[in-house]
C-alpha positions in Angstrom: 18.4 -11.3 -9.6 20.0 -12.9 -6.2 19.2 -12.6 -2.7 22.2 -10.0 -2.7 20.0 -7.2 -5.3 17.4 -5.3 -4.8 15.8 -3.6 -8.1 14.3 -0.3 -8.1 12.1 2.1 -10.9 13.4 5.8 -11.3 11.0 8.9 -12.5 12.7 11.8 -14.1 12.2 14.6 -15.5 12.6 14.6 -19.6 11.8 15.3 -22.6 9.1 13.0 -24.6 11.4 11.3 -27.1 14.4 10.5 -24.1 14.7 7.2 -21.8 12.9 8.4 -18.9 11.9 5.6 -16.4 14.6 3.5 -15.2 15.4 0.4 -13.6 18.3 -0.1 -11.5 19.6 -2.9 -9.5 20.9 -2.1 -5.8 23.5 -4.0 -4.1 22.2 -4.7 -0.4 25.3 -5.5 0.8 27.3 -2.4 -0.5 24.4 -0.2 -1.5 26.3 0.2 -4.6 23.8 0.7 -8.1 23.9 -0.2 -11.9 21.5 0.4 -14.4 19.1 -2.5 -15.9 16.5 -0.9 -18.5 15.1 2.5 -19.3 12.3 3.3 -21.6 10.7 6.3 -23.3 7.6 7.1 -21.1 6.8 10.9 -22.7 7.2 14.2 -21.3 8.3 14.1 -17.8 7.3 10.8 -15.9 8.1 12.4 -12.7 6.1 9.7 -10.1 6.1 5.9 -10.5 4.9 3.2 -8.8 4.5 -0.6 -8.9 1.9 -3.4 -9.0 1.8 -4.7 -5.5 2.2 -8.1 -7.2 5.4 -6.7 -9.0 4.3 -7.6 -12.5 3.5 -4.2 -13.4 4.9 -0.7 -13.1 2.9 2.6 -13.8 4.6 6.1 -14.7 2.5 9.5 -14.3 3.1 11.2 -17.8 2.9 14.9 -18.2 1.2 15.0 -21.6 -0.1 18.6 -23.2 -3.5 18.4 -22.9 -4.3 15.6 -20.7 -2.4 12.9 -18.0 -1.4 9.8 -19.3 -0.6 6.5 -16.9 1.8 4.0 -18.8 2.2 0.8 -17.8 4.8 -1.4 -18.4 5.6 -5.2 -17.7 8.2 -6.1 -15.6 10.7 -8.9 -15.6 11.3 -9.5 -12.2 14.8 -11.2 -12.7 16.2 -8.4 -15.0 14.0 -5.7 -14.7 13.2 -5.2 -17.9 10.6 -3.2 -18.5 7.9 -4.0 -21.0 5.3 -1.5 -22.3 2.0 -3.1 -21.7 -0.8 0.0 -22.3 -2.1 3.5 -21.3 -4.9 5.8 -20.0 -5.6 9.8 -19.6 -5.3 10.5 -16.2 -8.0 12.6 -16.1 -6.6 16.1 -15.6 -3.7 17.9 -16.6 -0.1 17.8 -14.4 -0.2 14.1 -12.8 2.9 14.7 -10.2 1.6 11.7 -8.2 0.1 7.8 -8.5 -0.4 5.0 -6.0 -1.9 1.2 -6.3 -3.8 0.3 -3.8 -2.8 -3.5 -2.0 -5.4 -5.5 -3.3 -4.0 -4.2 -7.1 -7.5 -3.7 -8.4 -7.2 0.4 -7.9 -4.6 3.6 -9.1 -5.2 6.5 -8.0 -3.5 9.5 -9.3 -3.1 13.7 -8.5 -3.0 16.1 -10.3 -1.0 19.5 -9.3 -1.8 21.8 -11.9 -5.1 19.8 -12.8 -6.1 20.7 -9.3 -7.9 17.2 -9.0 -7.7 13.2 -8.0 -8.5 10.6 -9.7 -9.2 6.7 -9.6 -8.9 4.4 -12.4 -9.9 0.7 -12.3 -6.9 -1.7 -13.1 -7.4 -5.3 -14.9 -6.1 -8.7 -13.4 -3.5 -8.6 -16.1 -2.1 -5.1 -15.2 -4.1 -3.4 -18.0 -5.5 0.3 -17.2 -9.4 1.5 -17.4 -10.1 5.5 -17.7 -11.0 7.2 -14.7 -13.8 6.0 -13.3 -14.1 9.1 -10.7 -12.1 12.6 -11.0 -13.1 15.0 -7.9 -11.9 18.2 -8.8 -10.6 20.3 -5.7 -11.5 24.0 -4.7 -9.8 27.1 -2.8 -6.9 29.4 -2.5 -4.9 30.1 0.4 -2.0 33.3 1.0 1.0 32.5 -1.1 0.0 35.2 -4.1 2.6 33.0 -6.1 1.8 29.2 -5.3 -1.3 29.1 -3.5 -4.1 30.7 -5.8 -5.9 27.5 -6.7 -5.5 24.1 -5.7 -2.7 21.7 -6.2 -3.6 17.9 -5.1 0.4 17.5 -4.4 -0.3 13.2 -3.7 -2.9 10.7 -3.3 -1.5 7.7 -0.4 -3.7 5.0 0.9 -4.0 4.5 5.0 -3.8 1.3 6.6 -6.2 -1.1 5.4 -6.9 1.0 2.0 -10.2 1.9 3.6 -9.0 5.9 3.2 -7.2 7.7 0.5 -4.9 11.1 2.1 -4.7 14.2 -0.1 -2.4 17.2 0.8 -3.5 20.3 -1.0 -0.3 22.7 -1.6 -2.4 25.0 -3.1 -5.0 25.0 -0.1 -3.5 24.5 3.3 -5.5 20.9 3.3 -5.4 17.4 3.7 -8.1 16.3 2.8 -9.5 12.5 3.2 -11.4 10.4 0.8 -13.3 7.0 2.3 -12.0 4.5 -1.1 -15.9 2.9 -2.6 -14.8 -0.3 -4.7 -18.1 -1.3 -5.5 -18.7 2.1 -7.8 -15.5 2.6 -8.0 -15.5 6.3 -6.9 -14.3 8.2 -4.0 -16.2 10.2 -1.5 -15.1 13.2 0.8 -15.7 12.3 4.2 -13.4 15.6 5.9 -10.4 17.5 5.8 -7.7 19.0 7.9 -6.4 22.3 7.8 -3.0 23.5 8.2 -1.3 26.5 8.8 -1.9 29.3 5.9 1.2 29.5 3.6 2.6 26.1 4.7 2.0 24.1 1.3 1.2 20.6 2.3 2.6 18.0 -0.2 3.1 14.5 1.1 3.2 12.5 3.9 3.7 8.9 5.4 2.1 6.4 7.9 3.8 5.2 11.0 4.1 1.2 11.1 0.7 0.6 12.9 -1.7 3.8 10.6 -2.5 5.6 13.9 0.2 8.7 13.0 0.8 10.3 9.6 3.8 12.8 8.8 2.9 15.6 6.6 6.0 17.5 4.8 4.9 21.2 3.9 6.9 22.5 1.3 6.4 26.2 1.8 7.5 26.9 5.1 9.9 23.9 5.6 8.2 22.2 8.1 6.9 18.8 8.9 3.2 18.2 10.7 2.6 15.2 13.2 -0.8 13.4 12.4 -3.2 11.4 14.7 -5.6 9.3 12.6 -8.6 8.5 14.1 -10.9 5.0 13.2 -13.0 7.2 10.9 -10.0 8.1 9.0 -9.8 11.7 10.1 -6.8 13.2 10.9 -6.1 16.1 13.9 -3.0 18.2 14.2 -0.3 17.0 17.1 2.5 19.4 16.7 4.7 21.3 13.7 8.3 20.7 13.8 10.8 23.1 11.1 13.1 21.2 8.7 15.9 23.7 8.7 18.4 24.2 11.6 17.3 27.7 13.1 20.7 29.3 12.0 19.6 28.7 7.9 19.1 32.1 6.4 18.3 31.0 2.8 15.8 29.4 0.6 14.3 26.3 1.0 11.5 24.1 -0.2 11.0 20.8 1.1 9.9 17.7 -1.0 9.7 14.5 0.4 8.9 12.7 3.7 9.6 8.5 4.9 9.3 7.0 8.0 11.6 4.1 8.8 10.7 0.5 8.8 11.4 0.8 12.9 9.0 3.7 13.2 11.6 5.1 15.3 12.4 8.0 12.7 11.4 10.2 10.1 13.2 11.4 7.2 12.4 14.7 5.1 14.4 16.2 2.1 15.3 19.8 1.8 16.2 21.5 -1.5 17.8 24.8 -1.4 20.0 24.0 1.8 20.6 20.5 0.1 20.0 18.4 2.9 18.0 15.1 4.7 16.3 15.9 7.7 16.7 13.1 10.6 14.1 13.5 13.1 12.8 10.5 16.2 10.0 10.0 17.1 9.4 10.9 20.8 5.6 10.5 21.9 4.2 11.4 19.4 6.1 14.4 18.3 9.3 14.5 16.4 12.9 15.6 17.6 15.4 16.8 15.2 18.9 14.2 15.2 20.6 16.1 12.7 21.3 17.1 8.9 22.9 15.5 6.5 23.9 17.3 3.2 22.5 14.7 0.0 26.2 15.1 -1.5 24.2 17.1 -5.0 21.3 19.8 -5.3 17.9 19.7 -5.0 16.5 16.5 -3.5 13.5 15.9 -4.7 13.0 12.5 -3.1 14.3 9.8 -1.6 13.4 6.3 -0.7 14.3 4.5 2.1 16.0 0.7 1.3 12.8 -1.8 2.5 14.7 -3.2 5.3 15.7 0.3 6.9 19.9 -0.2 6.1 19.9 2.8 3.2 18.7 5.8 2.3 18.8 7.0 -1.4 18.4 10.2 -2.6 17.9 11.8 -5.8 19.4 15.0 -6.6 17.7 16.2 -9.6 20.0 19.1 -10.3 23.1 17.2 -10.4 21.6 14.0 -11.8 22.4 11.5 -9.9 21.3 9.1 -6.8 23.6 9.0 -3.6 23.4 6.3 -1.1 23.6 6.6 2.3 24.0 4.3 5.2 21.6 4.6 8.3 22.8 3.9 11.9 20.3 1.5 13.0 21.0 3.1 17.1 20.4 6.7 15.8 18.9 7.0 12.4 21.9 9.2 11.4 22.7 8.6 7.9 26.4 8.3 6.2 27.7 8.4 2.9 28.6 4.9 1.5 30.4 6.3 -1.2 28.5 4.9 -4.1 26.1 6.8 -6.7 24.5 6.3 -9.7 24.3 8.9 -12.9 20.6 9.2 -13.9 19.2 12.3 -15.5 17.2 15.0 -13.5 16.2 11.6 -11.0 13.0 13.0 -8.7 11.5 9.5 -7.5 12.6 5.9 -6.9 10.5 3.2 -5.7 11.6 -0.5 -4.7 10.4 -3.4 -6.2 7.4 -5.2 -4.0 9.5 -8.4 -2.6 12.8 -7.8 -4.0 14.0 -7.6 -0.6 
């Protein structure tokens, strides 16, 4: 790869026997995409992520009876992709994994499971079984979505000292201190949201002291203080949705710029990505901009803050957007990709 390319992995939703993870290379001066490799992961490898070294890439697998994480090799020049080994996740339902920096942790959730877990990971990429799973409790109003728990992602804090769980199916977020000498993870507090909100994932401002929670229920997004003992307290609750939208609406997936001077959130029923700034603290709505497909169920933000790229799942394919770098607004380039049912993209750890 050049300077010029960026290469990216792609979850999707499939069936067991179909290509379903996905490399693709990204043009950083156009934004323009083409596909590199794609491999048969199993049933539905919704949630990727890579090695921080980028040697390795690991695909949450929706297997009957238990998780699986695959990991695959990568070639960093072609993105090939490499199939290396695998592990039960320990529950059923992974929607969710994350590596921690120093490489040596992945931690995974588990939405239907209703539970986390942390696996130990080998200098050479390789994948141990769960060394902790921490199985979540409680309900909350929804009589449809919220009558047990549903872990909707695990994400490290700054420093990796913390590990932040939103609970759809419990109004929570609930915080883990990360112990690498069992390895294991212990519960050191939780937040509560509002009842019926459905929290499901959020993001870290540039310097850790503010998280952004995205609650999928009631279309809203949460403002976060974290404190030095990795608790988190509730600043304000901003909706997703202009106040004239009459319709229905879940929200999916939340990103703070590079700058830290916005906030970006997806909407899929009205189709759209929120644009918010951030304004002491609290978060100011700039605009809407439809995702030019249906149902975004993610989106990832180009490394050096120039693109947004979202994946409509319903339509199959990935639209690229510019971002004004004055107002956060995002514009249609022009250029998409066909990918089947894509519902996560993640870039490449220094192909920027």
């Amino acid at each position: 790869m050049t300077r010029d390319t960026q290469i990216a992995a792609v979850g999707t939703y499939s069936a067991a026997t179909d290509e379903s993870v996905h490399t693709v290379a990204v043009d950083s001066e156009t934004g323009s995409m083409r596909h590199l490799d794609a491999v048969a992961a199993g049933p539905d490898p919704t949630f990727v992520t890579f090695h921080p070294s980028g040697e390795y890439l690991y695909a949450a697998v929706r297997e009957d009876e238990e998780g699986v994480v695959r990991s695959y090799e990568v070639d960093r020049e072609t993105g090939a992709l490499t199939e290396r080994d695998g592990a039960r996740s320990g529950a059923v339902a992974p929607c969710y994994c994350s590596v921690d920096e120093t490489g040596r942790y992945l931690f995974v959730a588990h939405y239907a499971g209703g539970a986390v877990s942390m696996l130990s990971l080998g200098p050479d990429g390789g994948i141990d079984p769960p060394s902790e799973v921490v199985e979540h409790e409680g309900s909350s109003v929804d009589p449809d979505r919220q009558t047990a728990p549903h872990p909707h992602s695990i994400t490290l804090g700054p420093e990796d000292r913390f590990a932040y769980v939103p609970d759809l199916g419990t109004d929570e977020v609930h915080v883990y201190a990360v112990e690498r000498d069992e390895p294991s993870l212990s519960r050191v507090g939780a937040v509560d949201l509002a009842p019926g909100s459905g929290p499901r994932h959020l993001s870290f401002s540039p310097d850790g002291d503010r998280a952004y929670l995205i609650n999928e229920l009631d279309s809203t997004a949460t403002v976060l203080d974290r404190g030095s003992d990795g608790l988190l307290t509730e600043r304000s609750t901003v909706s997703t949705l202009p106040p004239e939208f009459a319709g229905e609406n879940k929200t999916a997936e939340i990103a703070v710029h590079p700058s830290g001077e916005y906030v970006y959130g997806s909407n899929r029923g009205l189709d759209t990505i929120v644009t918010f700034s951030v304004e002491e603290g609290t978060l100011a709505r700039v605009g809407q901009t439809p995702t030019g497909g249906e149902w975004p169920r993610h989106f990832a933000v180009a490394p050096d803050g120039s693109r947004l790229f979202a994946e409509n799942r319903h339509t199959d394919e990935i639209v690229a957007f510019d971002v004004d770098a004055d107002t956060g607004v995002l514009s249609r380039t022009g250029e998409s990709l066909s990918v089947p049912e894509p519902v996560c993209m993640q870039w490449l750890p220094g192909s920027d």
